[in-house]
C-alpha positions in Angstrom: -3.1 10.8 -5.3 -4.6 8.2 -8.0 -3.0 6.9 -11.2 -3.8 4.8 -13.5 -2.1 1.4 -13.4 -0.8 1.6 -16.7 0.9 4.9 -15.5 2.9 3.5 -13.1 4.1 1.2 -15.0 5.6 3.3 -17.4 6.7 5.3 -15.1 4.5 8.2 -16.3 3.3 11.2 -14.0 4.1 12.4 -10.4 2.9 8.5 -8.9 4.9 7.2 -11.5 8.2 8.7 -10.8 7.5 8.4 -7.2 6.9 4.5 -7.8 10.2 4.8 -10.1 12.2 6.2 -7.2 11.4 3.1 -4.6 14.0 1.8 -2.8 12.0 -1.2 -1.1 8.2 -2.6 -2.1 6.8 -5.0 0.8 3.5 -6.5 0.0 1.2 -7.7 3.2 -1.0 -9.8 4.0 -2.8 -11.0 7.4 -5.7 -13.7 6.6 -8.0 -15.1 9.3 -10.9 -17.6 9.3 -13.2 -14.6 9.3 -11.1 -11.9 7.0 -8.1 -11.0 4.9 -6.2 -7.8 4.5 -3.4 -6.4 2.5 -1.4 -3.2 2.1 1.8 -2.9 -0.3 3.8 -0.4 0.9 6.9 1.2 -0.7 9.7 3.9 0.8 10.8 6.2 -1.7 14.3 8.0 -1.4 12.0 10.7 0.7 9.3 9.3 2.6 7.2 5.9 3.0 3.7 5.3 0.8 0.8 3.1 1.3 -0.7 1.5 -2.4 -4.5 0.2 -2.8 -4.0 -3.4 -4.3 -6.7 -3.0 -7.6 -8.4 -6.0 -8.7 -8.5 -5.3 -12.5 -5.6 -3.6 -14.3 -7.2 -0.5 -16.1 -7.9 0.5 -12.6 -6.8 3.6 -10.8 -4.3 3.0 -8.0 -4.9 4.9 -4.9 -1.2 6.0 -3.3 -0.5 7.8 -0.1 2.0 9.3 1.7 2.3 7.6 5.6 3.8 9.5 8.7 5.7 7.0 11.2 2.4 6.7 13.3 0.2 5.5 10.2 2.3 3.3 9.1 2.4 1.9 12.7 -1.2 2.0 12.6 -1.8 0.3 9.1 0.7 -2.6 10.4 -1.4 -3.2 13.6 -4.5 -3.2 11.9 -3.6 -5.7 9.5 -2.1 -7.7 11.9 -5.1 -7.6 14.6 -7.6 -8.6 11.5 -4.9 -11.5 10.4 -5.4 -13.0 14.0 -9.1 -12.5 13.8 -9.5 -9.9 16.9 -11.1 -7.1 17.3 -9.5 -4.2 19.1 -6.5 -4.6 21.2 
């Protein structure tokens, strides 16, 4: 689902109340000589979402719902790119 920024602010539309519902927001970040990566995640009173981190504040924010096993996924990958590896 995308919104606009400005929309979840207010608290407009379905990403809106869903931002408006979250119980926790964790922001992450793994850096590396070679690369940096970031994910800010967010568990709402029914599940856990993933948020793109926009640049500019009139842009749309991409948000997604993670199983267990993405969410384990999205973790490991930041965390293998913050120590500058490839694979594992």
């Amino acid at each position: 689902m995308t919104a606009t920024i400005a929309e979840l602010d207010s608290g407009e539309g379905v990403l809106g109340a869903t931002l408006a519902d979250a119980r926790t927001l964790s922001a992450l970040t793994a850096l590396s000589a070679a690369e940096a990566g970031q994910a800010t995640l967010f568990a709402s009173t029914g599940a856990v979402h993933a948020m793109d981190t926009p640049e500019q504040a009139e842009t749309e924010a991409e948000v997604g719902e993670l199983s267990r096993t993405e969410l384990r996924s999205l973790i490991g990958d930041l965390l293998v790119s913050g120590a500058g590896r490839t694979g594992s």
